[in-house]
C-alpha positions in Angstrom: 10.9 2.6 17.1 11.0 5.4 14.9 8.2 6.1 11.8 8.9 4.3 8.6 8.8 6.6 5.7 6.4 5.2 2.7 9.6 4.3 0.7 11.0 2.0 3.5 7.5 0.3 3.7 7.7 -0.2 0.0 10.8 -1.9 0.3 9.8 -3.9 3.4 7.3 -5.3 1.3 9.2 -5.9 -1.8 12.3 -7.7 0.1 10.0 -9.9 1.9 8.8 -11.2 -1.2 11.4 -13.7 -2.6 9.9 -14.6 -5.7 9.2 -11.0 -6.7 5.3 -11.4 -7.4 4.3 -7.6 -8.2 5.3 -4.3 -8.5 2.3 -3.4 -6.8 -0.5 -3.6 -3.4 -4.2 -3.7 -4.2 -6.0 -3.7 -1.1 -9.3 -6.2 -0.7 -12.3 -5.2 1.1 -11.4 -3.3 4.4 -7.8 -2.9 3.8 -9.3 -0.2 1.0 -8.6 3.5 2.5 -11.2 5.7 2.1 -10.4 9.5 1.8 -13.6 11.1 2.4 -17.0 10.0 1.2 -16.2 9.9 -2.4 -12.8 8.6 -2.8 -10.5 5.6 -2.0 -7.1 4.4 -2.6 -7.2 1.1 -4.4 -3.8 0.4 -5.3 -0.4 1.3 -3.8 2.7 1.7 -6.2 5.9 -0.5 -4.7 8.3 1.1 -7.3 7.7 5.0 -6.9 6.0 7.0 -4.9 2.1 7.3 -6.0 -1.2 5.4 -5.2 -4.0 4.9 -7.1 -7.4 6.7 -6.1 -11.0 5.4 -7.5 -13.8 8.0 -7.5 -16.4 6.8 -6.3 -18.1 3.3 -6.8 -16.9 2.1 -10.4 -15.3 5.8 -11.5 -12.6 6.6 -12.7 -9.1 6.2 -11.1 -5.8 8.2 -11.4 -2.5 7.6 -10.3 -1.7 10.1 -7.1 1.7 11.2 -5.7 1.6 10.1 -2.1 3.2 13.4 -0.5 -0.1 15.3 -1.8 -2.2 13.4 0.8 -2.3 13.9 4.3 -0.1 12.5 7.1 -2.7 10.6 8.5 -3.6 8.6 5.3 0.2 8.2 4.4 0.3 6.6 8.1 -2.7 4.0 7.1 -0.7 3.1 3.9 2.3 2.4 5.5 0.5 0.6 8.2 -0.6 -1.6 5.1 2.5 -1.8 3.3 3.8 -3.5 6.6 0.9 -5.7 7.5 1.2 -6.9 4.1 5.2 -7.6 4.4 4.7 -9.1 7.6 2.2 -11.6 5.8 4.6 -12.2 2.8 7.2 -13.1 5.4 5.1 -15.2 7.0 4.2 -17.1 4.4 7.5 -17.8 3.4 8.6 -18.8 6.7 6.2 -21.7 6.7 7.4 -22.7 3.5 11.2 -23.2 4.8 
């Protein structure tokens, strides 16, 4: 299978939910990606093509273009982005 590009993982995530929820992904506990000691991503955009980083514990957070990072942590947010379409999926296939 070829790599997904973080725009087709944003849009596997927003076609597998029906009901349109969010325009958004906010990771919980270890789904948070951690980008060095000091900084995380806490929130991936689903409508263009930033994340949110937090500085630090409580600090201050600012929106990110996602090209700016690393391929390595655009690989864990896509990873993300389709663990958390799978699940949306999922959850909609028990409810058919």
């Amino acid at each position: 299978m070829d790599k997904m590009s973080f725009r087709e993982a944003q849009l596997a995530v927003l076609g597998a939910d029906r009901i349109r929820r969010t325009n958004k992904v906010i990771p919980e506990g270890m789904q948070i990606i951690p980008i060095g000691d000091m900084i995380e991503i806490v929130e991936i955009c689903l409508d263009k093509p930033f994340v949110v980083v937090r500085m630090g514990d409580g600090g201050p957070e600012s929106y990110c273009p996602i090209d700016k990072f690393s391929e390595s942590v655009q690989d864990e947010c896509i990873d993300l982005l389709r663990e958390v379409a799978f699940n949306i999926d999922q959850e909609f296939a028990k409810e058919d």
